[in-house]
N, C-alpha and C positions, 0 to 999 in steps of 0.2 A: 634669849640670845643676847642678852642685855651686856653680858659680862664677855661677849665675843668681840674682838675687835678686826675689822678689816683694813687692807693697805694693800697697797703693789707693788712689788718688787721687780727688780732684773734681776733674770738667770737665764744664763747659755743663749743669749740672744734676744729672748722673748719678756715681754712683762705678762706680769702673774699674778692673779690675785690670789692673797693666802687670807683664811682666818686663823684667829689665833689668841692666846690665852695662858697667864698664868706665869711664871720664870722659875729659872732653873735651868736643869739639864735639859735639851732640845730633842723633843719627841716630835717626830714626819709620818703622818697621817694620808696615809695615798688610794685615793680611789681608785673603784674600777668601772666596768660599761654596764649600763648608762647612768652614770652616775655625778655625783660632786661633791665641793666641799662638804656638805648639808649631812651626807650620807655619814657623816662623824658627828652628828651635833650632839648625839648623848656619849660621845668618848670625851671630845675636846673638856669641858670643864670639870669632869670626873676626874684624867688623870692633871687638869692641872691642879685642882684641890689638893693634890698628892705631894706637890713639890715639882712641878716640871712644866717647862715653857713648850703648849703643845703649836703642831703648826699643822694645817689641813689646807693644802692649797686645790684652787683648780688646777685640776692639770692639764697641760698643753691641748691645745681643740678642745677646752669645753668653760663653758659659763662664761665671766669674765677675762679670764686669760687667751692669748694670742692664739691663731688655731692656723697655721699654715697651711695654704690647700695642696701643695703636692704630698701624695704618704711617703716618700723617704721623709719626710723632715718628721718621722715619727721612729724612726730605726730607732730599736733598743737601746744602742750607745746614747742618743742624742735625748731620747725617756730619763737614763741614767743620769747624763748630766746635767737636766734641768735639776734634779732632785738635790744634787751635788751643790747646785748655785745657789739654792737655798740655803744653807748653811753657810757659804760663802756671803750673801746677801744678807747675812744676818748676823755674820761677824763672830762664830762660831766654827769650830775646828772639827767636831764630831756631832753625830745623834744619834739617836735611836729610831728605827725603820720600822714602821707599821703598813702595812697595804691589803689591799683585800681586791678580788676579782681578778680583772688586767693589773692592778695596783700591785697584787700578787707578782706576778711576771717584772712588775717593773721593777721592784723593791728585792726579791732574789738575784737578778742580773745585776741592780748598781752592789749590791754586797760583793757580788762576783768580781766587776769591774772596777769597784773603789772602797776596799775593803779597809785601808787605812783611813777611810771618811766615818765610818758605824762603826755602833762598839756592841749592836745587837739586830737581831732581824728578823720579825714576824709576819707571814704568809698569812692570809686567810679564806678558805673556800678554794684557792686554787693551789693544790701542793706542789713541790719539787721533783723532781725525778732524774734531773742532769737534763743533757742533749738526747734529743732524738735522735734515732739510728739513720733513717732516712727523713731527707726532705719533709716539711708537715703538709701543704698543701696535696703533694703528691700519693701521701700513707693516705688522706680523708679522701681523695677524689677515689682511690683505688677502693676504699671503703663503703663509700658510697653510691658508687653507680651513678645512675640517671636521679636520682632521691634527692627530695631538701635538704641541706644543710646550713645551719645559718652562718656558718663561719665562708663556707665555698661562697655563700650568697653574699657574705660585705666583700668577698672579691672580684665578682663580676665586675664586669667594665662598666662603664658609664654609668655609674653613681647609683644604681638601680636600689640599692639598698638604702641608702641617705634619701632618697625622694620619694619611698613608700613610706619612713619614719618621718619624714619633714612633712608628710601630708597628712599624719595623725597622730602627733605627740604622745595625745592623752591617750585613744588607745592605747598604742605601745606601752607604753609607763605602765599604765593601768595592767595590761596583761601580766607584764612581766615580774609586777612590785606584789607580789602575792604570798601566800604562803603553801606547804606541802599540803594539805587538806584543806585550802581556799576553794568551795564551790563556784564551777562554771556553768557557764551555757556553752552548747556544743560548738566544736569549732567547724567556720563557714566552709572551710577547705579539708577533705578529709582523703586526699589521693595524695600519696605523700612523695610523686614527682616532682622533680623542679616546674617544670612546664605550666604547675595548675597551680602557681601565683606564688607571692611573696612569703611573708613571715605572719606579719601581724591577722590574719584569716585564721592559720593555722592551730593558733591558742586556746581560743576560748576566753569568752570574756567572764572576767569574776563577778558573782551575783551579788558578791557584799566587799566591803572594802575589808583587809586583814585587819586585827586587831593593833595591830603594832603602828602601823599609819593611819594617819588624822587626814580628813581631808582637806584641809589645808596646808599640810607634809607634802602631800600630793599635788597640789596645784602651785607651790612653789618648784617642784621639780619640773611640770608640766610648761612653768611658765621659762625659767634656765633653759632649756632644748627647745622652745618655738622661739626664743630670741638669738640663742647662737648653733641652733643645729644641730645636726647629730652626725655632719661629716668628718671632725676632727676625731671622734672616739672612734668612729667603723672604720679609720685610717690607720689605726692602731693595731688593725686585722690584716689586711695587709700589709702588715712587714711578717710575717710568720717564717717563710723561706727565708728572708731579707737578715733577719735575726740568725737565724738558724746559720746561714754561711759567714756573716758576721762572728758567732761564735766558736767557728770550726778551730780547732787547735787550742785552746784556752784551757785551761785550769777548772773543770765543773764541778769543783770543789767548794762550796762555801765553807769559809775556814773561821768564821766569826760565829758567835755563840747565836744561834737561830730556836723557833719555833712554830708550830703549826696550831693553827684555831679554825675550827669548821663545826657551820651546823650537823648534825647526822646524818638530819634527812636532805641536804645538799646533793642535788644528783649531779655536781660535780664529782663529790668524790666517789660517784656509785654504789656507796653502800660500805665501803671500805672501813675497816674499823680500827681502832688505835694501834695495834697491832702488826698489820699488814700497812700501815702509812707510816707508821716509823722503821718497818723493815725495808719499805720502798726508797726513804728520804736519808736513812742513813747511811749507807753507803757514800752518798752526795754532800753530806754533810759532816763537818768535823767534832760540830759543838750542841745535836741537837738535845736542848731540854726538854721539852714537853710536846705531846701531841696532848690537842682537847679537842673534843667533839662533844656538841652540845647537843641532849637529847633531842628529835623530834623539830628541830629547828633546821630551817630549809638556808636559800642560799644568800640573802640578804642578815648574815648571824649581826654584826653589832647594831641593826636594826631592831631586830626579831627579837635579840636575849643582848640587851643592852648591859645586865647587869655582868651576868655569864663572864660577855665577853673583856666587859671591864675588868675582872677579877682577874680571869687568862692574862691578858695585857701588862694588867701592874703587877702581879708574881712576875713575868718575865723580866720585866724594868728590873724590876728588886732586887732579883737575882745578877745583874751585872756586876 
């Protein structure tokens, strides 16, 4: 990481910490949950090797940067234009948009929202579809019943969801930072009511660590969420409705040249194949170049197939 540099910035209010690498054209590196800058360490000095000044910040509620506790200061618009102040902050007119998870979400709506800011825009793990027809809290709750959800769960009232992850990091992490064929041991909670407890029971803890994390990968991400929490990111989740009306009337049109990268075996996208997610995304979109799905690779992809995903990445650049 020697060749990484870190500093703080202001944007849209909040200071940030970004890391960053390399000049040139300005490439934005956005995380998603539970995630951080970290979660790009094998992107940042690959594509700056390339010719381009990359930038990976924390994003708003997490690691270093500022983490407001009410969730509106997480609404979509106010995501967007952190991302926005960064290029501002750094004395640049345009970039290019990379995001992966919530990063996803975030990095499609500022294209949406500030389309004169990008000059490209890549998803990862979480596709495009436009607006939802109805309400999202209201389609899952109708979906699910009386049943767990982890998305209904970071909306429950009183922080229920931040104070079973603030009372055990590493499990969390640990369950979650896995791979599609990671061996578990059975999980503690197997009734799958809301009622018979949180999230982290539910998993299954992994008997080996993936091939892809070190553990010491691990214990720097472990150590980021027991110092600043994990209320800023599950705030993220509740704005779902909040976006969604936000959105209502707008243009769900991304009209700047975009792209989609996913592991395969990502049970985000269900199984969906190149095919049937470009027949989904295009309609939504005006300029898409590429779908990639990386074989076999689950939902952690520029972890997992770092190379993979680097190659996706800069053909997209290139092609601007």
């Amino acid at each position: 990481m020697s060749d990484i540099q870190f500093k703080t910035i202001t944007t849209n209010g909040i200071s940030m910490r970004i890391a960053e690498a390399g000049s040139g054209p300005l490439v934005l590196l956005i995380h998603g949950w539970p995630e951080s800058w970290y979660s790009w360490r094998h992107q940042i000095k690959a594509i700056a090797a390339q010719g381009y000044h990359v930038v990976a910040p924390d994003m708003r509620g997490y690691g270093d940067t500022d983490a407001p506790t009410e969730p509106t200061e997480y609404r979509i618009d106010k995501l967007a234009a952190d991302v926005v102040g960064i290029i501002d902050a750094l004395g640049e007119s345009t970039a290019t948009l990379v995001g992966h998870d919530w990063g996803s979400m975030v990095v499609w709506n500022a294209a949406l929202l500030h389309p004169e800011r990008f000059n490209g825009v890549v998803g990862m793990s979480v596709p495009y579809g436009g607006r939802m027809k109805t309400a999202p809290l209201q389609t899952w709750q109708q979906a699910m019943g009386d049943n767990f959800f982890y998305i209904l769960y970071h909306n429950e009232t009183g922080g229920v969801a931040e104070k079973e992850y603030d009372s055990d990091p590493r499990g969390l992490l640990s369950m979650l930072y896995a791979s599609p064929d990671s061996p578990r041991e059975d999980a503690t909670i197997t009734d799958p009511k809301r009622s018979a407890g949180g999230w982290i029971g539910r998993i299954g803890a992994p008997t080996e660590m993936p091939a892809w994390l070190k553990q010491e990968e691990l214990d720097y991400y472990v150590d980021e969420f027991t110092r600043a929490g994990f209320r800023g990111g599950v705030n993220y989740y509740r704005n779902f409705d909040a976006n969604w009306h936000f959105m209502e009337g707008k243009d769900p049109v991304i009209q700047i040249p975009s792209a989609f990268i996913s592991g395969a075996a990502d049970v985000v996208i269900g199984g969906a194949d190149v095919a049937g997610l470009t027949a989904m995304m295009t309609p939504v979109m005006q300029d898409l170049r590429e779908v990639t799905l990386i074989p076999e690779i689950g939902h952690w992809v520029q972890q997992e197939a770092p190379k993979e995903t680097n190659d996706a990445i800069l053909r997209f650049i290139k092609s601007l």
